[in-house]
C-alpha positions in Angstrom: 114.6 86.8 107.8 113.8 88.8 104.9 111.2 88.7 102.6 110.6 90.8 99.1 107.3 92.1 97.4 107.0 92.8 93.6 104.3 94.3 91.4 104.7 95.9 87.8 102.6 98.6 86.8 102.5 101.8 84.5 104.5 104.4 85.3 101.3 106.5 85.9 100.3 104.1 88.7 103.6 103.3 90.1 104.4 106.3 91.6 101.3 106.5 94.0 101.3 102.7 94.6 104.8 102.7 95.9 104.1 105.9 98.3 100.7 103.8 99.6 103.2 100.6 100.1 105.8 102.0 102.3 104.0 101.6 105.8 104.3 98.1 105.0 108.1 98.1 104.3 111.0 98.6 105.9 112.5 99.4 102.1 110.6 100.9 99.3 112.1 101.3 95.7 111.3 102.6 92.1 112.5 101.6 89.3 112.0 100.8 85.0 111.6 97.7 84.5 114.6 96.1 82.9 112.4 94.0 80.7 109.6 96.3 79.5 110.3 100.1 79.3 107.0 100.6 79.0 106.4 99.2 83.2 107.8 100.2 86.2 108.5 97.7 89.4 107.8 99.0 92.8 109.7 96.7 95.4 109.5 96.7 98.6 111.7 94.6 101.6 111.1 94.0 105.3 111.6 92.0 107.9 108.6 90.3 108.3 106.7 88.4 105.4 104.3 90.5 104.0 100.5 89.8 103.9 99.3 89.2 100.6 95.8 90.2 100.7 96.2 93.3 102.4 99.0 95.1 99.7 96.4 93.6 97.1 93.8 95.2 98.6 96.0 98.4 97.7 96.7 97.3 94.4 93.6 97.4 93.5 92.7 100.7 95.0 95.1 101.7 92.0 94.5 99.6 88.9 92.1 96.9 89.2 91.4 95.7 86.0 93.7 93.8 84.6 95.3 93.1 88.7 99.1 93.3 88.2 100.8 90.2 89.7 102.4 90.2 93.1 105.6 88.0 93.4 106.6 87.8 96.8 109.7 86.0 98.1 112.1 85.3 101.1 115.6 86.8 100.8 118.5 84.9 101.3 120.2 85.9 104.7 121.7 89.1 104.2 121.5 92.7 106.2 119.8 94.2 103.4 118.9 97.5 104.7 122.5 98.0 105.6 123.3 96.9 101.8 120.4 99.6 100.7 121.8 102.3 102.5 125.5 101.8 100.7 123.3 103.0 97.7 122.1 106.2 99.9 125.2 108.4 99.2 125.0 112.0 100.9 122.6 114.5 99.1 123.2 118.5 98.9 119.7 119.9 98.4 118.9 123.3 98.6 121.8 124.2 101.3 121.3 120.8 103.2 123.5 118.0 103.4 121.7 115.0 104.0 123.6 111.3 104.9 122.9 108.6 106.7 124.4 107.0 109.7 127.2 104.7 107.4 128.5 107.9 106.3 131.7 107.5 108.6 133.1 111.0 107.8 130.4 113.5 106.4 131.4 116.7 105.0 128.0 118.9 105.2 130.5 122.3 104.9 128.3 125.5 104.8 125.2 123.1 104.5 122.6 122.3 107.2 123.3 118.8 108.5 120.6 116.5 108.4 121.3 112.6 109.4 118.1 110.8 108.0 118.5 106.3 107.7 117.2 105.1 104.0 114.4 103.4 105.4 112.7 104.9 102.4 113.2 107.1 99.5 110.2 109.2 100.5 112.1 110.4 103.5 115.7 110.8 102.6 115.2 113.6 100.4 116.1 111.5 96.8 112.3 111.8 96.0 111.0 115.0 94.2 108.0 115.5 96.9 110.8 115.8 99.4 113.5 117.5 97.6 110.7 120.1 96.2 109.8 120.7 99.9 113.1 121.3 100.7 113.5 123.9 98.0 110.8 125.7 98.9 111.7 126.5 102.7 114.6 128.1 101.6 112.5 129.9 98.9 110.5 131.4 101.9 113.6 132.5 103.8 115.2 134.2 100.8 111.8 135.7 100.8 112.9 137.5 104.5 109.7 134.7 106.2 110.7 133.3 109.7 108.1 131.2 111.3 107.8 131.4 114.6 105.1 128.4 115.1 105.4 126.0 112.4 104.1 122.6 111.4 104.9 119.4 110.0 101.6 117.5 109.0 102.1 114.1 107.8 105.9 114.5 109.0 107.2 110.7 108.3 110.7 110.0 109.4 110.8 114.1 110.1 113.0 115.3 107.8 110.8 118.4 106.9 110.6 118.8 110.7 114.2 118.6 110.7 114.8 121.2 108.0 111.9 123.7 109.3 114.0 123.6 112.5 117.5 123.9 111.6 116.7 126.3 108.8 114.7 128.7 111.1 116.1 128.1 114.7 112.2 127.7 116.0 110.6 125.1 118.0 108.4 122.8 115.1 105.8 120.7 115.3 105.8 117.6 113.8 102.4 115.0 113.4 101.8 112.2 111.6 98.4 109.5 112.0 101.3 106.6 112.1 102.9 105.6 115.5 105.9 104.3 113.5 106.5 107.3 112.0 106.0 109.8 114.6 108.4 107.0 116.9 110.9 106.9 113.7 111.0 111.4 113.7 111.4 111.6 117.1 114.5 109.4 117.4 115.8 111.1 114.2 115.0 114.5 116.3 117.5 113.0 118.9 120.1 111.7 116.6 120.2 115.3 115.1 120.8 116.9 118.6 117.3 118.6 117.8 115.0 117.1 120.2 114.7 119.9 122.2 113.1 121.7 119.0 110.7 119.0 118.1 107.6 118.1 119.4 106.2 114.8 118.1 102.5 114.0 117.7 100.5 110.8 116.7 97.3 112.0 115.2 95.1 111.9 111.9 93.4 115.2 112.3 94.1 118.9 113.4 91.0 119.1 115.2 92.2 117.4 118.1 92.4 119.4 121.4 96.2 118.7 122.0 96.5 120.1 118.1 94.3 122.8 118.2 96.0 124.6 121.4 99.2 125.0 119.0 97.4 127.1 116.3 97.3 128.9 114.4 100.2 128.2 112.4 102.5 130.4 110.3 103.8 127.3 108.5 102.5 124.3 107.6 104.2 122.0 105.3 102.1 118.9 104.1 104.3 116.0 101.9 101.1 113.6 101.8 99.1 112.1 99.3 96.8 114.0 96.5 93.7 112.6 98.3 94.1 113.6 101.9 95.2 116.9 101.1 92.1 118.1 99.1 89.8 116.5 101.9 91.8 118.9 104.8 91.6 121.7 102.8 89.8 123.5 105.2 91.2 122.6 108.3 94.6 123.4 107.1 93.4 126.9 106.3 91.5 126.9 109.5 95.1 125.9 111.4 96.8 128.4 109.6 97.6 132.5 110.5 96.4 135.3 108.1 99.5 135.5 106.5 101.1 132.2 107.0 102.5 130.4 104.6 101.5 126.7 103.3 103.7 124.0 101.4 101.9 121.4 99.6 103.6 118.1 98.1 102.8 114.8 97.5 101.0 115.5 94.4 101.8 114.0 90.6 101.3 116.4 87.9 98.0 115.1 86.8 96.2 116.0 90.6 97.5 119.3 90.5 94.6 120.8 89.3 92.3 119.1 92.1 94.5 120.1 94.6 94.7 123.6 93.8 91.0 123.9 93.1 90.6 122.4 96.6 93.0 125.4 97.9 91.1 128.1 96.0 87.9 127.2 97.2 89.2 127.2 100.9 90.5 130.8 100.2 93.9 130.7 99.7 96.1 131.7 97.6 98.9 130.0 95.2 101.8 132.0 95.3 103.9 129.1 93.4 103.9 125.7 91.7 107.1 123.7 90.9 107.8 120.4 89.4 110.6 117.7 90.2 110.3 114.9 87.7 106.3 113.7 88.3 105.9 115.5 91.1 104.2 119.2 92.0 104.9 121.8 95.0 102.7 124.1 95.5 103.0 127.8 97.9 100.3 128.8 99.4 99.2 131.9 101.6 96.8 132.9 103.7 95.6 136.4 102.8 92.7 138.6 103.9 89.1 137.5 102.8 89.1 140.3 100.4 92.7 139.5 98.5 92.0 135.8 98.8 88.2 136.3 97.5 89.6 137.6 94.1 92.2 135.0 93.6 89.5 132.7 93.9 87.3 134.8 91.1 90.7 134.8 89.0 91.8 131.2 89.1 87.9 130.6 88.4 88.2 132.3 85.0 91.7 130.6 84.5 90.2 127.1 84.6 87.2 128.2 83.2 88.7 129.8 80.1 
C-alpha cells in the first residue's frame, strides 16, 4: 500500500519544507507547479499512510499564516519506488559516478563509484547541498589536503561518508541523530564494498563520550539544515584540529549570512562560498587564535560596512 502527501508553497519555503519532510517518506520530490509558476509542490510517497497532524505541525513551522493545504492520498498498487528510481539516471559529479542499484551495467570509467538507491533526492547527489559537497572534497584534494580522521555529521544515506572514503582512502566517520539513517549508510557502506572504512554512529551531539574519543577531526563535512548548524557552531570547532578543514551545506542563499556569522564568531575562518541553484557551501578552517581573531575583526567590518 502506498499513500502520497501534497502541499504547495512558495518557492522560498519549499525548499526547506521538503528537506524537513523526508524522515517521513520513503520518496521526496520538488517540483513547479504545473498550474501556478509562481508555487512549488513538495511530494512525498511511502509505504505507510502518513499522519496528518504531525507533517502539519511542520508546515507550519514554515508558513503558518495563510496554512497551505495538505492533500494526502492512497496510490493505486504499483512499486513506486522502483518506478522513482527509473527517473534516477547515473550522475558524474565532480569525478564520481553515482547510480543506483537498477543500473544493470554502469560505466563509472575514471570516476569513483558510488551505488546510492533514490530514496531521496537529498542523498543521491541530484540536490545542490549534495552535489556542492561533493565539489568541494575534490577542491580540498586538488588543494594537496588528505584527511587522516574525518567526519560525516548529519551523514543521511552516507553518500558524503562514501565519497570522504573512496576519495581519500581513510577510515571515516559517519553520524547522524536518525537510526534510519545511520541503518540506511551503513548498508550503503556494505553495498559499496566500503564497510571496512566506515564507522556508523547514531547520535545528535558531538559531546558524547563514544564521539569525543574520535576527535579532533581534520574533516568535518556537515549537509544539515541552516538552523542546527549555527547552534553547533562551537562544538564543531571544538571537534575540529587546528588546521582542519570544515564543509558546510544545507544552507539557502538567504541563511548564509547567519551561518557564516555563526562561524566567525566561533573563530573560524571562510576560505570559500559556492552556490548550486538556492543552495550555499561554505569552506571553513581552523586557524590559530591569532589568524582566526583577525578574520573575525575583518568580516566584522565587511558586514558592518
Amino acid at each position: 500500500m502506498i499513500w502520497q502527501f501534497k502541499i504547495s508553497v512558495e518557492k522560498d519555503v519549499a525548499y526547506g519544507l521538503s528537506e524537513a519532510l523526508e524522515k517521513h517518506a520513503d520518496v521526496m520530490s520538488l517540483f513547479e507547479s504545473p498550474n501556478d509558476q509562481t508555487l512549488w509542490v513538495v511530494e512525498g510517497t511511502c509505504e505507510q499512510e502518513p499522519n496528518r497532524d504531525r507533517i502539519e505541525g511542520i508546515i507550519k513551522d514554515f508558513k503558518n499564516d495563510p496554512l497551505p493545504s495538505l492533500d494526502i492520498i492512497k496510490l493505486p498498487d504499483i512499486d513506486w519506488l522502483a518506478e522513482n528510481r527509473k527517473s534516477f539516471p547515473p550522475l558524474e559529479i565532480a569525478g564520481f559516478y553515482i547510480y543506483g542499484s537498477h543500473i544493470k551495467d554502469p560505466q563509472w570509467g575514471a570516476n569513483i563509484p558510488l551505488k546510492i538507491d533514490a530514496s531521496t533526492a537529498f542523498g543521491t547527489g541530484n540536490h545542490g547541498t549534495t552535489h556542492g559537497c561533493l565539489e568541494a572534497l575534490q577542491r580540498l584534494k586538488s588543494q594537496g589536503i588528505h584527511p587522516r580522521n574525518p567526519l560525516d555529521l548529519g551523514c543521511g544515506t552516507g553518500i558524503l561518508a562514501l565519497g570522504i572514503a573512496k576519495l581519500f582512502q581513510v577510515k571515516t566517520l559517519a553520524l547522524d541523530i536518525d537510526p534510519d539513517a545511520t541503518e540506511k549508510a551503513l548498508y550503503n557502506a556494505k553495498e559499496n564494498d566500503a564497510a571496512e572504512l566506515i564507522t556508523v554512529l547514531t547520535s545528535g551531539s558531538l559531546e558524547g563520550e563514544d564521539i569525543t574519543q574520535k576527535e579532533p577531526f581534520d574533516l568535518i563535512v556537515a549537509n544539515i539544515l541552516a538552523g542546527p548548524l549555527i547552534e553547533m557552531a562551537f562544538q564543531v570547532k571544538k571537534a575540529l584540529t587546528k588546521g582542519g578543514s570544515l564543509i558546510l551545506s544545507g544552507i539557502l542563499y538567504h541563511q548564509v549570512k547567519a551561518v557564516k556569522a555563526a562561524y566567525v564568531d566561533a573563530t573560524l575562518t571562510l576560505q570559500e562560498e559556492r552556490l548550486k541553484g538556492e543552495w550555499a557551501t561554505l569552506i571553513f578552517t581552523k586557524q590559530s587564535i591569532q589568524d582566526a581573531l583577525k578574520s573575525r575583526m575583518d568580516f566584522s567590518i565587511q558586514i558592518e560596512g
